[in-house]
Steps between C-alpha positions, in 0.01 A plus 500: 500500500425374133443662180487366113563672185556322153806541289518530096456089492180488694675362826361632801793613770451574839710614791519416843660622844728224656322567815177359420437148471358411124343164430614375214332204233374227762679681853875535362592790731692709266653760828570155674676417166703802478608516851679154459696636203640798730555859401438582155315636214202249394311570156166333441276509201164389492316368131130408421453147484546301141375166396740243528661504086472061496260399769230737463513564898434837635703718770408418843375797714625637800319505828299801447331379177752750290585314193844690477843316611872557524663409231881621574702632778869621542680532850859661561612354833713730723832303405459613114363129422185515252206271530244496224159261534300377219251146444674436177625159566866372326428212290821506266380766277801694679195810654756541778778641290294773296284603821847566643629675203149703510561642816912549442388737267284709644650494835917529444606215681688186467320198380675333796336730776125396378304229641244325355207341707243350294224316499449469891164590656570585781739742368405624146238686382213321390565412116305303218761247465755442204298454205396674155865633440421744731777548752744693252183765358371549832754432805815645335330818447307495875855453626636751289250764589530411880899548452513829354258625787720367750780710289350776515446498908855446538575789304293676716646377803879554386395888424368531840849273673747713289277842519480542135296552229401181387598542133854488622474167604639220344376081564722238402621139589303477835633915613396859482718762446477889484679594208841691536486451892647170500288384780293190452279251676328168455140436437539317801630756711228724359194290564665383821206548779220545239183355525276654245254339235556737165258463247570459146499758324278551170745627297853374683751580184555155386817474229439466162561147318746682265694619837520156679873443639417182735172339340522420123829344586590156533619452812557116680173339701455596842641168688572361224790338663267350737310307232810352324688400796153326691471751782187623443165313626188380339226436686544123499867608650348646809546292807360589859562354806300227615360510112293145384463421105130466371349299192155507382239211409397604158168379269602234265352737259322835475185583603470204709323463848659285776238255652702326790885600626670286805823645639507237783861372341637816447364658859624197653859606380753663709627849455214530277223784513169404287256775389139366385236825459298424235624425194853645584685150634838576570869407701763693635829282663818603569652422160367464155585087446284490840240729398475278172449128679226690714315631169539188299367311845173711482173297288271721304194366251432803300147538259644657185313576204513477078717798350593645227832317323748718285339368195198626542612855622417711232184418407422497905656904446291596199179296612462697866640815343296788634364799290771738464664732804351815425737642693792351310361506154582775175260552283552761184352543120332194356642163454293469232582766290863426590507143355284635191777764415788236548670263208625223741320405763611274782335273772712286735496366907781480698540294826747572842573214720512528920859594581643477827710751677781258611679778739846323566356597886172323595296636733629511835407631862581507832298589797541591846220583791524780747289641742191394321665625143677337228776584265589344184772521276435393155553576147237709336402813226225621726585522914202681615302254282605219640534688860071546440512112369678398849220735702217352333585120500615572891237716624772795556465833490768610224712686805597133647629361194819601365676401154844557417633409140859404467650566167330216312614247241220612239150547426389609127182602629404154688591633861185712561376228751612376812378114536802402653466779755165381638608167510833558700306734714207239582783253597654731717236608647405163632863346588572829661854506353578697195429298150663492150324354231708458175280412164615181312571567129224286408288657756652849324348369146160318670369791702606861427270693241652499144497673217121504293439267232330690156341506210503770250319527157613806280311597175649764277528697188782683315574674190753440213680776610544401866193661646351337751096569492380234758619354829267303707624323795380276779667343808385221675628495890857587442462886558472826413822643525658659171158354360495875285657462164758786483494494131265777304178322376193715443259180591557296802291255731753386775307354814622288796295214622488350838499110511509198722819396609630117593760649644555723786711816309593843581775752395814407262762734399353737224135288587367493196713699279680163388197360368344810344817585324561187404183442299511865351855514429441149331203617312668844367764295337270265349283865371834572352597166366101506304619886354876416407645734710794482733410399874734885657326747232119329555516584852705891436192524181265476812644642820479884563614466834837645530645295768408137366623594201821577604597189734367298131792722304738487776448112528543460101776691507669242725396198364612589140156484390398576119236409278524146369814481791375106417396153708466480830443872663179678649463803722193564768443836668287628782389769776442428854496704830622807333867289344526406171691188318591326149680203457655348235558118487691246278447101540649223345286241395635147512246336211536146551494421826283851576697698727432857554831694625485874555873632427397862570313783623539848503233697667483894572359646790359828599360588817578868546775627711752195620606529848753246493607372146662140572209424753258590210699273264484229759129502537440526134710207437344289773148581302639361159633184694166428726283577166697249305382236743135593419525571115690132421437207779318636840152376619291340797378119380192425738203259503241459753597741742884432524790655330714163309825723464596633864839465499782644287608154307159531336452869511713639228682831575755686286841345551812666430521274219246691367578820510608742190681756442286810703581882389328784691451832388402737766330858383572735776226763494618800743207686375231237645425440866641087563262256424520089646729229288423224721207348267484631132788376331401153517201595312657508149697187555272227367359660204831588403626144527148417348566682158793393479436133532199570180848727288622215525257182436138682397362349794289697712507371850172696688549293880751598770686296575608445105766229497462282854562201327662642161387667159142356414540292240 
């Protein structure tokens, strides 16, 4: 039997008897599930589907057309040990550790007694992926909700074991107790012979933020120990029996169409599988320096086409810009009227280079064939994405393909797709032995999706006193996010405009947030710079909103900044995904031979209530450093269809050499529900840098990177 009912979030719950079989998203057999965990209590919430925060895909549905799906479940097994399922996948932003902690507190156990199985499909719930700063706002409080239902059973349970009333009983550290009787008894022992589905309850008594005693700590990384010592396995770790190494031909350049391929040499190889379908040409052999002879034995004679070189990329952006997204466009008083009433006005462009992601991991699967179905391990934000990529490219249905993500060695948002998957599974598939397929760096640089390429024109008007009256803004390609000025002008025109792209690009940490900041941080100080007024009290004369304002004090505050503090400072603020963030920055500026050194940055950070303080601190710091890379030196160099800087020597990266001093100020909001850190503080990091660089020379540098080769002459 099944019924639904919606809690105070929207989610839909629903409840089911162990005893009847339940189909779950593409034939997971949830009672099938259960029964292999043993006796116990298992809590299961259901959500309505959400588009996917970065890639813009949509939840799958399940079998029966209902566009619902699990998001979270929680099971106590009968020997007190505590499983808890989610699709959030761990790509070093440390979601392990504070889903843990989220649960801990809700459900009074050790940290040590909870398992945490993610981002398996054939064991999870079905899940959007890791993306959008999501997984703090929405899992942590699923898996909170789903713990303090599973408390309240228990209680229920102890009242009826001791013969009580249940207000006299007492949870703690994995027990129940009946106070004053001294008798007591593990959740173990309690659930022991269970097997009931409980749904979650609409309004299960979740703590208070103020009240937290495990989350809002800062306690060590789950495994942690495994990382540092080299226990743990990446997917390009994972080693089967009988396993064969693949390589890929590749295009000598994008967008080309192969015309003849002969794998006669390579074929003709032993211990060497060749796969030829199409235009996928590719080896497995039983070790990589084999696999490599066999793919550099293989002749292709490709037909490529003229493309669009770096130099001509932003007039290619603002010459096939589109009319503006409607959907993505603000439109309020009259620009007109707004430049009319203004003393300064202000017209300027500003440019953002293609960035790559460079995850110290590259993309990496392996593959194995059973029984007419394939699993894959590999290192991805979005599992059920890339479990629908493998069905599609393999004429599966999604119940016969199975992806399991080990802990993986980073992703900042370029993960959502599984190439490497496919390709170790169409290898695999025709060698009949299981496959790994490990990316090249320069493969890494040539053939994931980067970050979009922009343009962005601003036009604007201000008054003496610090008023701004007009604010019109256009982006070319790079995005829409944080697009919104968050400042308080009466006349805006902000629109987002679609283009043509030479490159193939796709979700970045923040996405566009590091462009749209950067040219409308860059342009507020030059609004101030026209008035005469300090670059901290233009922004407080025209920000009403409580919460930016107060990460801009807090940062000040820390950086020592007041007016005329002198040469060589700048600050940049921002909102995005609900966080908030201001950053101060001081360079040094090196004026004969034109070096740029930052020596400092100091940036607050806001983002509601902080589950776990030093984690918080780590991403935020990992922000500043990755947005350094794209605010000074950082950018793709292509012509004709092929990137000319695929390797690291020639790709230049922050070194520690590099770095300044970094100071993080954290805002702990107990009053606000948590909100994602992953992406928004590297938002502020380049126009900080960027004002600072024109304190200290008057230059104005409007293109991202702004020093790759040194201070413009």
């Amino acid at each position: 039997m099944k019924t639904f009912s919606k809690n105070d979030e929207g989610f839909e719950v629903e409840r089911y008897e162990l005893e009847e079989t339940v189909p779950c998203q593409f034939g997971f057999n949830r009672r099938r599930f259960l029964q292999t965990l043993g006796g116990g209590i298992a809590v299961l919430l259901v959500a309505p589907s959400s588009e996917g925060q970065e890639s813009g895909g949509r939840g799958h549905s399940s079998g029966d057309g209902d566009d619902s799906l699990i998001s979270a479940w929680l099971h106590i097994d009968a020997d007190g040990s505590i499983s808890v399922f989610t699709g959030k996948t761990e790509v070093g932003q440390n979601i392990r550790t504070s889903l843990t902690q989220a649960v801990a507190e809700e459900l009074p156990v050790s940290l040590e007694s909870i398992r945490m199985v993610m981002a398996d499909t054939d064991l999870v719930p079905w899940d959007g992926g890791t993306s959008g700063s999501r997984s703090t706002p929405q899992m942590n409080s699923q898996l909170r909700r789903v713990a303090a239902t599973a408390r309240e059973v228990l209680l229920d349970l102890a009242a009826k074991q001791f013969n009580t009333d249940r207000s006299s009983i007492v949870l703690f550290d994995g027990m129940a107790s009946a106070a004053g009787s001294g008798e007591k008894i593990s959740f173990g022992d309690l659930t022991k012979g269970e097997k009931i589905a409980i749904t979650v309850s609409e309004d299960a008594p979740v703590g208070k933020a103020a009240n937290w005693k495990v989350a809002g700590k800062s306690v060590p990384k789950i495994n942690g120990r495994d990382f540092v010592t080299g226990r743990h396995k990446y997917s390009s770790d994972v080693n089967l029996s009988g396993m064969l190494h693949g390589r890929i031909v590749r295009p000598p350049s994008f967008a080309s169409i192969v015309e003849s391929v002969d794998v006669s040499a390579a074929a003709a190889m032993p211990n060497v599988h060749v796969v030829h379908e199409g235009d996928f040409v590719g080896v497995a052999a039983t070790n990589s320096q084999i696999a490599d002879r066999a793919l550099n034995a293989i002749r292709s004679e490709w037909k490529s086409e003229p493309q669009v070189s770096r130099v001509e990329l932003f007039d290619h952006l603002r010459n096939t810009g589109q009319p503006g997204d409607q959907r993505r466009s603000q439109n309020t008083g009259s620009m007109e009227q707004g430049l009319t009433e203004a003393d300064h006005t202000h017209e300027n462009t500003y440019t953002i280079a293609y960035i790559a992601h460079t995850p110290l991991e590259p993309r990496a699967a392996v593959a194995d064939w059973k029984d007419g179905r394939v699993t894959v391990w590999t290192g991805t934000q979005k599992p059920f994405g890339v479990r629908s990529d493998l069905a599609r490219a393999l004429n599966l249905t999604e119940d016969r393909v199975r992806v399991i993500v080990p802990d993986t060695g980073s992703g900042y948002g370029g993960k959502h797709t599984g190439e490497a998957a496919i390709e170790a599974a169409r290898l695999a598939q025709n060698a009949g032995k299981p496959v790994k397929v490990v990316w090249t760096r320069e493969e890494e640089f040539t053939w994931a999706y980067v970050r979009p390429a922009g343009v962005i024109d601003i036009v604007s008007g201000v008054q003496k006193d610090g008023a701004i009256t007009a604010w019109e803004f256009h982006n070319y390609n790079s995005g829409s996010s944080a697009i919104a000025t968050p400042y308080d002008v009466p006349n805006q025109s902000i629109q987002f405009h679609r283009a043509d792209s030479p490159l193939r690009q796709g979700s970045y940490r923040g996405l566009a947030t590091s462009a749209n900041n950067f040219a409308r941080e860059s342009h507020m100080d030059d609004l101030a710079h026209a008035i005469g007024m300090d670059p901290v009290a233009f922004r407080l004369r025209n920000l009403s909103n409580d919460r930016l304002r107060a990460v801009v004090e807090k940062a000040a505050e820390k950086f020592g900044w007041t007016p005329g503090v002198g040469d060589g400072v700048g600050i940049g603020c921002g909102i995005d995904k609900g966080s908030y963030v201001a950053t101060c920055a001081e360079v040094q500026i090196d004026r004969e031979k034109g070096d740029v050194r930052v020596s400092r940055l100091v940036t607050a950070f806001e983002c509601g209530a902080v589950v776990n303080p030093r984690h918080l601190e780590n991403q935020v710091e990992g922000a500043v450093v990755m947005g350094l890379g794209g605010a000074l030196f950082e950018a793709l160099d292509f012509a004709d269809g092929r990137i000319l800087n695929p390797r690291f020597s020639r790709y230049r990266l922050p070194r520690f050499s590099d770095l300044p001093e970094v100071q993080t100020v954290l805002i702990d909001r107990r009053d606000l529900p948590s909100a994602g850190a992953g992406e928004t503080p590297i938002m502020a990091v380049a126009p900080a840098i960027g004002n600072a660089i024109f304190a200290a020379t008057g230059k104005r540098i409007r293109s991202l990177p702004m020093v790759p080769n040194g201070l413009p002459a």
